[in-house]
Backbone bond lengths (Angstrom), bond angles and torsions (degrees), N, CA, C in turn:
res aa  C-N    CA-C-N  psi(-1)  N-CA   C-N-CA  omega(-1)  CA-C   N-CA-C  phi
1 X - - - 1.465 - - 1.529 108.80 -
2 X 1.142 123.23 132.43 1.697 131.02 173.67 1.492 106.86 -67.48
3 X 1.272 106.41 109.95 1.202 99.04 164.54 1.896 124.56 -101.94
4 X 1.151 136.36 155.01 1.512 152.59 167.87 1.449 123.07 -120.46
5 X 1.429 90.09 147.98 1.810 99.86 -162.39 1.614 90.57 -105.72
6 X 1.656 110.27 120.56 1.055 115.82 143.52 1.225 149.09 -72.74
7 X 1.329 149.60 112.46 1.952 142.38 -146.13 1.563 86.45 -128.68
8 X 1.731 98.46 101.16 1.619 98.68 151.51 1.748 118.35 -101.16
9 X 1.063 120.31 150.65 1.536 116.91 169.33 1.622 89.90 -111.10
10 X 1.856 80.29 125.28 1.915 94.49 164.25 1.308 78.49 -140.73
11 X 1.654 107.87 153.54 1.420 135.92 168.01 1.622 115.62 38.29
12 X 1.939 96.75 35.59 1.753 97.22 171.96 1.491 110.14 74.46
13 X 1.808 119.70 -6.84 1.150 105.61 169.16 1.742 103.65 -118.30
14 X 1.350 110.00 169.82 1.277 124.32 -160.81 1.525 123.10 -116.13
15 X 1.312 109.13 96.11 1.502 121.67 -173.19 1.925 115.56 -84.32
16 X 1.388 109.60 138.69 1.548 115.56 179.34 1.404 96.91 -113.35
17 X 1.040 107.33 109.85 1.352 124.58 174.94 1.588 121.48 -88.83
18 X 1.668 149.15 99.74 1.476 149.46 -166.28 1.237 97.83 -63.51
19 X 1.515 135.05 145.65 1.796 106.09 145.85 1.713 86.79 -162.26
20 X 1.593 109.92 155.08 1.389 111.09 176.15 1.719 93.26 -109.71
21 X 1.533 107.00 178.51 1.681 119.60 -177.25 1.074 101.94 -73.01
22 X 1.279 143.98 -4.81 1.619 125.75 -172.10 2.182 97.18 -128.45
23 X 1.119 94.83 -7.27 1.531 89.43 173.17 1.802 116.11 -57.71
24 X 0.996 111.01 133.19 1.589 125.04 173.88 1.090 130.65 -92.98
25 X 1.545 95.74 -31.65 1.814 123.98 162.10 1.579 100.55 -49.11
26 X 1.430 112.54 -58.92 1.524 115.48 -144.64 1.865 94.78 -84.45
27 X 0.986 117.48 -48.80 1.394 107.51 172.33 1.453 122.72 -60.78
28 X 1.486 123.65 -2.75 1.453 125.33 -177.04 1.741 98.78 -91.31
29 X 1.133 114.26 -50.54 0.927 128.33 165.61 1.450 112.12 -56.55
30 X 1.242 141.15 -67.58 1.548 123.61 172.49 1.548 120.17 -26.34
31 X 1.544 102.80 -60.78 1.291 97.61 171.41 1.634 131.09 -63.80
32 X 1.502 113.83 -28.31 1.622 99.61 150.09 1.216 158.85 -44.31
33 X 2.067 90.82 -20.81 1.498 119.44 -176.37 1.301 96.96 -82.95
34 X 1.790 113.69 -59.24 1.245 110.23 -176.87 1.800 117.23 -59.40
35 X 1.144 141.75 -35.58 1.404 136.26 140.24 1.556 125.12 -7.13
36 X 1.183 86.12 -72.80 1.732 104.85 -174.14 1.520 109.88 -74.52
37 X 1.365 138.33 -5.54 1.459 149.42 176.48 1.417 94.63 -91.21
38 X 1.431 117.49 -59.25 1.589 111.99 176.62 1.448 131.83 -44.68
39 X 1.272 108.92 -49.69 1.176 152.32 -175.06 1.960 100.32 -49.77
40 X 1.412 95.84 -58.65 1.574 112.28 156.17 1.444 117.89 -22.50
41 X 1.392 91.94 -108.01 1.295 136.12 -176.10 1.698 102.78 -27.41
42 X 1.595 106.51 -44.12 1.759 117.60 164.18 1.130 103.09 -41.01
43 X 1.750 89.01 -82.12 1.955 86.36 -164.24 1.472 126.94 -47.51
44 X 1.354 121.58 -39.03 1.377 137.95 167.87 1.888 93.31 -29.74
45 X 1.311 97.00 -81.66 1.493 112.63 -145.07 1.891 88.76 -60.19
46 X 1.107 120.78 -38.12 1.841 122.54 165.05 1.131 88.66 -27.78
47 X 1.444 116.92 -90.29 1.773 135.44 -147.38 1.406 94.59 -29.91
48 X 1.709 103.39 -85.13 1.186 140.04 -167.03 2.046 93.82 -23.43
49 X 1.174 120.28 -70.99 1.601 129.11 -177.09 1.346 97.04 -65.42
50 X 1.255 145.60 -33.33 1.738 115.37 -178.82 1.684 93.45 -83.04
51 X 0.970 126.79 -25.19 1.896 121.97 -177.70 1.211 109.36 -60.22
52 X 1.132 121.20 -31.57 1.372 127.22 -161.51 1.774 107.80 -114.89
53 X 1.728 107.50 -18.56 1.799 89.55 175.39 2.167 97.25 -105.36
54 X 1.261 100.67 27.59 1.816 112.22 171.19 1.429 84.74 -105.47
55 X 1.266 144.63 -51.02 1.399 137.37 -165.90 1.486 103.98 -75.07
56 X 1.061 128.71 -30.04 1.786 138.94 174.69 1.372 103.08 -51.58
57 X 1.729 107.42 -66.98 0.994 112.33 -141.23 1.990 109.77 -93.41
58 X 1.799 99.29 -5.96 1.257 108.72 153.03 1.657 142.49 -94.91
59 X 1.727 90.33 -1.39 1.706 96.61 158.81 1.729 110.03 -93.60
60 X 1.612 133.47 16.18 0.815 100.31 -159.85 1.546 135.35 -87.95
61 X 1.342 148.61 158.18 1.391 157.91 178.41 1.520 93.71 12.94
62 X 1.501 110.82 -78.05 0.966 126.54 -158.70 1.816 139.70 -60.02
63 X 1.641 89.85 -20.63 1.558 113.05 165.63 1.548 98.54 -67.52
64 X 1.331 146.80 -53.02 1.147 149.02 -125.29 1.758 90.82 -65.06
65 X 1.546 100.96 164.62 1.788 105.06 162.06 1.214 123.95 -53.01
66 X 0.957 144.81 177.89 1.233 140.86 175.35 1.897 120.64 -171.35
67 X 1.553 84.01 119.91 1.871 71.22 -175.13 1.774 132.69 -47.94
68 X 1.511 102.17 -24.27 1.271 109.39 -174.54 1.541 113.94 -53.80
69 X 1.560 111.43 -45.06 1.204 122.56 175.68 1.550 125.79 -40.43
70 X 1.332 94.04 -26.12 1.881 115.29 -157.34 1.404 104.35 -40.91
71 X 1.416 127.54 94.64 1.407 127.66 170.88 1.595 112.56 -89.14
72 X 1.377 141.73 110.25 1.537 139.56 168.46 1.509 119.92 -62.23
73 X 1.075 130.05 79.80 1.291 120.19 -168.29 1.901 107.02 -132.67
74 X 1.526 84.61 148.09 1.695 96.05 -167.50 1.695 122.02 -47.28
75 X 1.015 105.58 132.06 1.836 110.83 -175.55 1.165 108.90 110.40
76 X 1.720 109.24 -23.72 1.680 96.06 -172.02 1.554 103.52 -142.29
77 X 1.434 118.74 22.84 1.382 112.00 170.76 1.313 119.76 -93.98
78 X 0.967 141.36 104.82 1.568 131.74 170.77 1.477 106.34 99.91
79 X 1.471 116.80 32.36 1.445 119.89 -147.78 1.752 86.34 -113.55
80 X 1.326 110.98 121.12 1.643 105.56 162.08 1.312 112.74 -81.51
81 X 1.585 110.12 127.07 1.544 120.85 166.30 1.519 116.13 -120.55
82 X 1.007 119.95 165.05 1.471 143.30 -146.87 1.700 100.06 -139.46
83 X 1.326 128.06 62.70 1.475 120.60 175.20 1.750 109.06 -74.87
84 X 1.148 118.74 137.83 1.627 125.08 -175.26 1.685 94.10 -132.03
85 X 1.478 104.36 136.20 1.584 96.53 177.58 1.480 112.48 162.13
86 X 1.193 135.16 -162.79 1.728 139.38 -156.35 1.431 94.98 -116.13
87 X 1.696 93.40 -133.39 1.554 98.27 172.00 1.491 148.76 -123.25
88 X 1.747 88.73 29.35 1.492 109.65 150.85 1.444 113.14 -79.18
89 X 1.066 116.24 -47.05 1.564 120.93 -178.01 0.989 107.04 -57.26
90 X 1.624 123.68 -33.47 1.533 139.23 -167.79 1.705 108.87 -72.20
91 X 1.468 110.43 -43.39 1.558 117.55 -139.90 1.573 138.21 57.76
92 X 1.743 102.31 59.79 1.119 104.50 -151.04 1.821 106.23 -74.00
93 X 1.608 99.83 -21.74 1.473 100.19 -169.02 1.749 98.21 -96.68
94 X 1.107 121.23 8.50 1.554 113.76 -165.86 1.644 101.81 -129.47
95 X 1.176 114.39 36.55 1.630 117.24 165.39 1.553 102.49 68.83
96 X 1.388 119.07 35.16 1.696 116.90 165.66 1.255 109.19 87.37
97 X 1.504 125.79 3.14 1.526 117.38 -159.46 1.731 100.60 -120.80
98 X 1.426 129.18 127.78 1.245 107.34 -147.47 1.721 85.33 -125.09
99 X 1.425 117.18 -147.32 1.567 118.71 148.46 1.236 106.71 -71.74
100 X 1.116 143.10 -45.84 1.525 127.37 -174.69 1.331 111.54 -44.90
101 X 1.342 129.86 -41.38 1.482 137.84 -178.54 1.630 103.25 -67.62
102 X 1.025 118.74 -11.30 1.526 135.94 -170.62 1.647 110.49 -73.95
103 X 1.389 100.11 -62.14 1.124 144.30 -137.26 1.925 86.17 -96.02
104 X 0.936 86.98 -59.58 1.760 112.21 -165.44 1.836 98.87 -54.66
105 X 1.756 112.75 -49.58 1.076 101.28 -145.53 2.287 82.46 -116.97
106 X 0.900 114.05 -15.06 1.454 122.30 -176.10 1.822 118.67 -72.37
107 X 1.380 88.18 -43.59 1.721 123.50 -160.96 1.366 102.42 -120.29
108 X 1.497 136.25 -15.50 1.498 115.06 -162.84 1.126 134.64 77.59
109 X 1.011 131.52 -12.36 1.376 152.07 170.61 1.941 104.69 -44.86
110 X 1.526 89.63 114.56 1.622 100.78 -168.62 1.622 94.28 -80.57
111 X 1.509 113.46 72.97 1.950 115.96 178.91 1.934 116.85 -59.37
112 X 1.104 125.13 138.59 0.958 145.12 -177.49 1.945 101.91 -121.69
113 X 1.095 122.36 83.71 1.334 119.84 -174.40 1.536 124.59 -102.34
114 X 1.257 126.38 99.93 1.320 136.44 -172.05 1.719 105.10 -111.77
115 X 0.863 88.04 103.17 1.605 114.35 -170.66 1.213 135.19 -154.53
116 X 1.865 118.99 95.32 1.184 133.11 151.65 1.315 152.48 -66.32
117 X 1.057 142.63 79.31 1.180 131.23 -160.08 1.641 121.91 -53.42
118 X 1.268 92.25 146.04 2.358 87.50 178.62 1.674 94.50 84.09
119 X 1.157 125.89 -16.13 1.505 107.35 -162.68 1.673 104.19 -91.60
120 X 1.565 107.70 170.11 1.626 119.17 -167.75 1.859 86.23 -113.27
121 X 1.890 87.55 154.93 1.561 105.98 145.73 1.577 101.46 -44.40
122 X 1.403 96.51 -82.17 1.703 98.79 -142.02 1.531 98.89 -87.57
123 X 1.501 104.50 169.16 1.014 132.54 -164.20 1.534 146.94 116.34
124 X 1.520 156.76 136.40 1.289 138.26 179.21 1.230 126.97 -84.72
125 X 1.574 121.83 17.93 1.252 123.71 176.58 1.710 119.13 -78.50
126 X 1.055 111.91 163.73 1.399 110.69 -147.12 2.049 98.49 -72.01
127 X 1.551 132.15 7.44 1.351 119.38 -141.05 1.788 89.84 -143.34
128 X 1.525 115.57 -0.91 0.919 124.73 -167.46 1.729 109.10 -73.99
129 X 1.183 120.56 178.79 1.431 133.23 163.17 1.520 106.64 -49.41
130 X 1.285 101.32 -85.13 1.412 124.03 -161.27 1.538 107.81 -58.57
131 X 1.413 111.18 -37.92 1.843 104.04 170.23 1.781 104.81 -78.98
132 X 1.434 136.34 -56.88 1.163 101.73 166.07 1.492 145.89 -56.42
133 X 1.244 121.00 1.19 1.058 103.33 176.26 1.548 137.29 -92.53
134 X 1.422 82.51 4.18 1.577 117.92 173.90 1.738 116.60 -93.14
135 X 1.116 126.06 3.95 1.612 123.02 160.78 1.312 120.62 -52.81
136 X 1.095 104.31 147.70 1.435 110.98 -161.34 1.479 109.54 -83.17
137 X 0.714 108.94 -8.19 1.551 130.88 -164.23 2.147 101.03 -86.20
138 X 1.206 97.29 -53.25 1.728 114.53 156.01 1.490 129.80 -53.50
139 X 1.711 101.70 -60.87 1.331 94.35 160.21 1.596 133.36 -54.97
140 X 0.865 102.40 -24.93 1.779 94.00 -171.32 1.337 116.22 -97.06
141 X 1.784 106.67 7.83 1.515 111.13 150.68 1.419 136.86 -68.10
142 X 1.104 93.46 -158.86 2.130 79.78 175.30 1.716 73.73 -160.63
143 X 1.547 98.94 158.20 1.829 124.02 -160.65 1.475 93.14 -178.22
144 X 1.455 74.98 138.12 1.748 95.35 167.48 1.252 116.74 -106.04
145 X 1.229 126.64 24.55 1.306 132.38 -161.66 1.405 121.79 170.21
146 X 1.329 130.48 127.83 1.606 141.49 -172.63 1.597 90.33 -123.43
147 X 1.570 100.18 123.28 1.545 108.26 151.05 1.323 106.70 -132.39
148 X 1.379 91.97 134.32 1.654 118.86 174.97 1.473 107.86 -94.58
149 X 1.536 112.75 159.26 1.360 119.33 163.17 1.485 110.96 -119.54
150 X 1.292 112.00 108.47 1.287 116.87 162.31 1.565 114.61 -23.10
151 X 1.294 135.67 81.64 1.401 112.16 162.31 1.036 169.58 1.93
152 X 1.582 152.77 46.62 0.933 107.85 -173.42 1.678 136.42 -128.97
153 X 1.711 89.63 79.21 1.290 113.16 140.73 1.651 145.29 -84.19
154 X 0.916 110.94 -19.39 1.462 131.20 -179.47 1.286 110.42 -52.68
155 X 1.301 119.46 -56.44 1.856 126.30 -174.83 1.625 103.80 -65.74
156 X 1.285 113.61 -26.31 1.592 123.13 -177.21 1.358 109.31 -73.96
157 X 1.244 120.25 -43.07 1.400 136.92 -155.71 1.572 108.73 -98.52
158 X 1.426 97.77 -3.81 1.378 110.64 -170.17 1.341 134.41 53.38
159 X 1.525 120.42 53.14 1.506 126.64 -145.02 1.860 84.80 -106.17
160 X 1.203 120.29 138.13 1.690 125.92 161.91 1.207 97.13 -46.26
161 X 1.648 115.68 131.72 1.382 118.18 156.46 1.750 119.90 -61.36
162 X 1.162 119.75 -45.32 1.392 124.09 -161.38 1.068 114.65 90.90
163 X 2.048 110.21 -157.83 1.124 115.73 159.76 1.348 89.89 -177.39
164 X 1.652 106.50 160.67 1.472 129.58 -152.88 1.605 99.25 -71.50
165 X 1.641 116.18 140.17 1.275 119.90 160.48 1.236 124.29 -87.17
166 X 1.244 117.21 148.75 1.277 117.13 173.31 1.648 129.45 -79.73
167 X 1.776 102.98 -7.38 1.771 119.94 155.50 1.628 129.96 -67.95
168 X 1.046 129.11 152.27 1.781 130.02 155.48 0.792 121.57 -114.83
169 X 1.422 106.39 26.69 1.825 112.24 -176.71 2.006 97.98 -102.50
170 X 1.721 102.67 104.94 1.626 93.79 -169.15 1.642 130.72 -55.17
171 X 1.553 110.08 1.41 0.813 107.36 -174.67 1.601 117.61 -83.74
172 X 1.620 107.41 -11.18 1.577 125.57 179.64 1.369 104.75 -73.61
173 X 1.250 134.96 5.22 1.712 141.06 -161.91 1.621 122.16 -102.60
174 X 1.601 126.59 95.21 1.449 118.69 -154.56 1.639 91.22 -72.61
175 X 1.308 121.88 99.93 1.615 112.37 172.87 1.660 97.74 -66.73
176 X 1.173 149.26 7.44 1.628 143.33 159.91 1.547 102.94 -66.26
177 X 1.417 123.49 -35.04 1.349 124.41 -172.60 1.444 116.25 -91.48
178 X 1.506 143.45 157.50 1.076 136.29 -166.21 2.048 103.39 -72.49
179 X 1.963 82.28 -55.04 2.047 82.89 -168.67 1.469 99.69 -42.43
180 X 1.629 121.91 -44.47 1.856 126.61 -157.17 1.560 109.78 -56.82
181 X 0.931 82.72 -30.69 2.252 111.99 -174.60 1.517 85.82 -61.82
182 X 1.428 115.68 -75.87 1.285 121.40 -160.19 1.869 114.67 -48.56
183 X 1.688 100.53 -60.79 1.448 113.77 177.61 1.934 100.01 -48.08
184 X 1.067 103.03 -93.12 1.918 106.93 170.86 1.386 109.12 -21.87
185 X 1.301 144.12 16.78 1.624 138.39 169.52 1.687 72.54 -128.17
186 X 1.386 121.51 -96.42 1.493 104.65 -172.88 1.549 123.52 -13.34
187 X 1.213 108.65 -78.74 1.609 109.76 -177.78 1.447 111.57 -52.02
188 X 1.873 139.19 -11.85 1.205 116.72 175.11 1.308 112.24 -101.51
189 X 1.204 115.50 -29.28 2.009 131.10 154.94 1.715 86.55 -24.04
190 X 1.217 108.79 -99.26 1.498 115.57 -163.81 1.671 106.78 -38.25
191 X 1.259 125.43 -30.91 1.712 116.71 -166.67 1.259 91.95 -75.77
192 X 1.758 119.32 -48.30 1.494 98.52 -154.54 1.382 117.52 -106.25
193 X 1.442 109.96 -6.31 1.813 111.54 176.82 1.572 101.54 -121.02
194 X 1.279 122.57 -41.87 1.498 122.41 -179.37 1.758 100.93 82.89
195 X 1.288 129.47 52.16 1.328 138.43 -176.35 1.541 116.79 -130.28
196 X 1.218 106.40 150.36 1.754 103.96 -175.35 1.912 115.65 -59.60
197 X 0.787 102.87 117.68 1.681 93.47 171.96 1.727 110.85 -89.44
198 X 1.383 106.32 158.49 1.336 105.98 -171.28 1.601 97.47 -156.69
199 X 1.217 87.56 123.09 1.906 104.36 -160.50 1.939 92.71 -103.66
200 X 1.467 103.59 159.42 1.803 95.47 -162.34 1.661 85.81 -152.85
201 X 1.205 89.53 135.61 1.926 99.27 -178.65 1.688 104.90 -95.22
202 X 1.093 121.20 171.28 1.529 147.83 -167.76 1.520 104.84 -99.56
203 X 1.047 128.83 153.93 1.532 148.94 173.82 1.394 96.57 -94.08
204 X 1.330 154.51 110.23 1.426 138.21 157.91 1.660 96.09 -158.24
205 X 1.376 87.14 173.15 1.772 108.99 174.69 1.606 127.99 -44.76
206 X 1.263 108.53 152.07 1.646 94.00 174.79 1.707 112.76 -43.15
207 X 1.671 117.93 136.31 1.462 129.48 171.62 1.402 90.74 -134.04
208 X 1.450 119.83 124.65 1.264 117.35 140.02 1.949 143.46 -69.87
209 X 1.627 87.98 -7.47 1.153 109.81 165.55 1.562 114.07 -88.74
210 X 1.363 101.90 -68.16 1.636 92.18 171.88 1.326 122.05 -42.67
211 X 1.439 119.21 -34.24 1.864 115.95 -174.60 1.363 96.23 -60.22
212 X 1.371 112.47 -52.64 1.724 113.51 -160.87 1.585 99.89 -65.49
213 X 1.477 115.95 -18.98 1.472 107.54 -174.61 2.040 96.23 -82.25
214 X 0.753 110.75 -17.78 1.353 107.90 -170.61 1.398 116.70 -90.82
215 X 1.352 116.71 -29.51 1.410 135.96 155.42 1.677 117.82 -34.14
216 X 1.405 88.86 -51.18 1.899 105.19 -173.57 1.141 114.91 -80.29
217 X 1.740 101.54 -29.07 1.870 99.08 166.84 1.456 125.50 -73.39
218 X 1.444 110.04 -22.03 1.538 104.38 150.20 1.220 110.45 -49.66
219 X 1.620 128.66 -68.38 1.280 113.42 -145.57 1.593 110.41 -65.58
220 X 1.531 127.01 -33.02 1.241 147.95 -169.89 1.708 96.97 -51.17
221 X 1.424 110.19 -54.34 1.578 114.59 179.84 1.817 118.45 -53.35
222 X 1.805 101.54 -21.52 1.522 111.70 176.30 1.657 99.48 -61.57
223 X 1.493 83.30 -53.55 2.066 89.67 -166.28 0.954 123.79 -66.67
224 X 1.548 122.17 -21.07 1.450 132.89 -163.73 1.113 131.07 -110.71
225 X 1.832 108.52 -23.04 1.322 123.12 -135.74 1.263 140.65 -9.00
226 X 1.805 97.00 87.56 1.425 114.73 -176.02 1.922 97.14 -97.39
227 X 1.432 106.31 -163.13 1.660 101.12 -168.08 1.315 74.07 -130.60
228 X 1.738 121.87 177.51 1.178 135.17 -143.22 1.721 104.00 -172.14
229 X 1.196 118.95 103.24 1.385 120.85 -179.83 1.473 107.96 -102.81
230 X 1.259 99.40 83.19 1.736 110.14 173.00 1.682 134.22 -41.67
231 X 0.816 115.42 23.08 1.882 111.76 -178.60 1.867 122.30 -38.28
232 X 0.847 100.76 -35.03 1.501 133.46 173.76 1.587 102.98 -35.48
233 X 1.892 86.49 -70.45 1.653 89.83 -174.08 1.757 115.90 -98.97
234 X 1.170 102.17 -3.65 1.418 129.01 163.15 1.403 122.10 -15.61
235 X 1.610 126.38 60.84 1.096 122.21 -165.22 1.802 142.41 -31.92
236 X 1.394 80.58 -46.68 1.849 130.76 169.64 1.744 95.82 -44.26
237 X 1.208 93.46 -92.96 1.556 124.54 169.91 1.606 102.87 -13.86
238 X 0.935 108.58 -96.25 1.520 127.98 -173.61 2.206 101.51 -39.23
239 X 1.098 102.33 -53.63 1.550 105.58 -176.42 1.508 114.26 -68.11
240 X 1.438 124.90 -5.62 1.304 128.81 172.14 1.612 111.89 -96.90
241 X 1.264 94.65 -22.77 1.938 95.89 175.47 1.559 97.87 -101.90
242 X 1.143 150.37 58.93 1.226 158.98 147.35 1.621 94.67 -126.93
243 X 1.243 117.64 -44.82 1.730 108.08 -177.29 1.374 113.99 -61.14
244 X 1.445 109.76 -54.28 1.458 115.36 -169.12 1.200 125.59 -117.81
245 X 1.365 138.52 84.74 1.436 150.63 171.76 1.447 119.28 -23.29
246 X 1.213 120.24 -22.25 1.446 137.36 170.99 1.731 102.59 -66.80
247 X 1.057 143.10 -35.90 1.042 142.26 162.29 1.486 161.47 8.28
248 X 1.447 82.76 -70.63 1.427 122.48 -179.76 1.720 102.29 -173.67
249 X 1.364 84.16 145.91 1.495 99.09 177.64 1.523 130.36 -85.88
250 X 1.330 105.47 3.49 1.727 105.31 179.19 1.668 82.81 -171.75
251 X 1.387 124.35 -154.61 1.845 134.28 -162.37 1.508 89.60 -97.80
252 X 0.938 118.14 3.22 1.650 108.44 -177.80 1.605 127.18 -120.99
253 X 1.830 110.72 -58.12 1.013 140.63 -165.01 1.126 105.71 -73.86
254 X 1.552 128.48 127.67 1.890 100.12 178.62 1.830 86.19 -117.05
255 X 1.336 100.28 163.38 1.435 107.86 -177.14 2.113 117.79 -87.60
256 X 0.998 113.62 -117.72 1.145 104.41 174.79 1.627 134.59 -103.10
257 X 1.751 77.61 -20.58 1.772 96.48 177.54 1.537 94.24 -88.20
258 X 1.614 112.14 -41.59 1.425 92.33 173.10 1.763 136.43 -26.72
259 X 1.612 83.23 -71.92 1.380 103.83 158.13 1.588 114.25 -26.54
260 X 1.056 128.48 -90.83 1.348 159.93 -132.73 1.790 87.69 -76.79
261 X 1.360 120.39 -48.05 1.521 110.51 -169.08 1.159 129.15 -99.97
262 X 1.698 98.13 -14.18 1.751 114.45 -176.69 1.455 109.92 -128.48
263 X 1.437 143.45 -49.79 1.102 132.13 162.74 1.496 111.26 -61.28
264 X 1.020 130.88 -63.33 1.640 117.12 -142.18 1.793 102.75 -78.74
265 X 1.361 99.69 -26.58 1.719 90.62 169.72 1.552 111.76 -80.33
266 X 1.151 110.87 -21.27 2.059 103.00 171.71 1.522 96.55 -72.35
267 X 1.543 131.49 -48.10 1.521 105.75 175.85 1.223 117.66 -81.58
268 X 1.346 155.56 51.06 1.004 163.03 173.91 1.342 110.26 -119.25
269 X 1.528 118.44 -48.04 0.833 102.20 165.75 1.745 146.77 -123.55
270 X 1.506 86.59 33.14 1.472 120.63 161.63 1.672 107.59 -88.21
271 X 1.170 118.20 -43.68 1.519 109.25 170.86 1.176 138.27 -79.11
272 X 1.611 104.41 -13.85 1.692 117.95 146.33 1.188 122.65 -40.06
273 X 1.976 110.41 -59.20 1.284 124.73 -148.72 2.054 81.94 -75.33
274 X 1.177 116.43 -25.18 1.526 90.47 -164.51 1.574 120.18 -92.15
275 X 1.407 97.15 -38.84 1.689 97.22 175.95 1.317 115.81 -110.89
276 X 1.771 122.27 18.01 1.360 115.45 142.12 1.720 129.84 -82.79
């Protein structure tokens, strides 16, 4: 009897299937394969369209800032800020418009937004934290306030964590390492404006890197006393993006309502409590 090798791909792995022309077995089974391939490709293409009409339907029109909203209230009216950060700070999943746009156009908030997406604290490349925040163009502003975003690119990018010095002299600071990144933005905040900095964690998936990075930003607040807008561990926070998929667009990114219902009211009224 002639036999032929059948090659199905299911789940990226690769099955050899025996079968002769009069087998009944082997054609019952073909068609199970072909079943179960369909069956796939469904659910896939399901996922794929509810992921993407939760991301629709959380950038929509109506989340956006809006002047009408514009409330003036103490701590944050007329307040120069200094946001430094990736692409939460950025709004990478919500069409560029982040809390700063929130903040900026809701509240008054005189925003200064330096924000790359994909980019790390540490490092000497030209796109980093620690080298932008040094443009000259920055310095010769005046701010009452530096907010940082805790990173988290760094563990991705594979940047050395470090670890905290026991100097404040900025020149003791490995900006190659994430903590050095961190201290060296602290220590130049204070040289060149003398203003509270206030460092702000990410909403995302278990990181054992990020935890340990978040660990050290406690301790950094011992040495420094900077302020610390926790989202990260944010009980609140975290239990509203398990309810509603509209949210955020992946474990990290939040979209516009994100924005609009969970970040910009946690900085609102963390930046009250500091420079009112």
């Amino acid at each position: 009897m002639k036999i032929d090798y059948l090659v199905c791909l299911i789940n990226k792995k690769y099955f050899i299937i025996q079968y002769g022309y009069c087998s009944k077995g082997a054609r019952k089974l073909k068609k199970i394969i072909m079943l179960m391939s369909l069956y796939i490709v469904v659910k896939f293409a399901s996922s794929a369209t509810k992921f993407l009409n939760n991301i629709r339907c959380g950038n929509k029109k109506s989340f956006t800032p809006n002047p009408q909203f514009l409330k003036k209230e103490d701590g944050l009216s007329a307040k120069n800020i200094l946001f430094l950060g990736s692409s939460i700070t950025y709004g990478a999943a919500s069409h560029g418009i982040s809390f700063v746009e929130f903040l900026n156009i809701e509240s008054n908030v005189h925003a200064t937004k330096e924000a790359i997406s994909g980019t790390s604290l540490a490092g000497t490349e030209r796109n980093t934290y620690v080298q932008r925040i040094k443009k000259e163009e920055l310095s010769k502003a005046k701010y009452d306030l530096l907010v940082c975003q805790l990173s988290t690119n760094d563990g991705r990018l594979n940047k050395s964590i470090g670890e905290i010095k026991k100097e404040y002299d900025i020149d003791a600071f490995d900006v190659k390492t994430t903590i050095g990144a961190m201290e060296y933005i602290i220590s130049y905040v204070k040289l060149t404006w003398d203003v509270p900095v206030l460092f702000y964690t990410c909403i995302r998936k278990t990181d054992p890197y990020y935890e340990f990075l978040v660990d050290n930003l406690y301790k950094l607040k011992e040495k420094w006393d900077i302020e610390i807008l926790d989202v990260w561990g944010n009980q609140w926070a975290n239990e509203q993006m398990k309810y509603d998929n509209t949210l955020f667009a992946d474990d990290a990114h939040p979209t516009l309502k994100g924005y609009r219902y969970i970040y910009t009211p946690l900085f609102k009224e963390k930046i009250k409590n500091i420079l009112s």
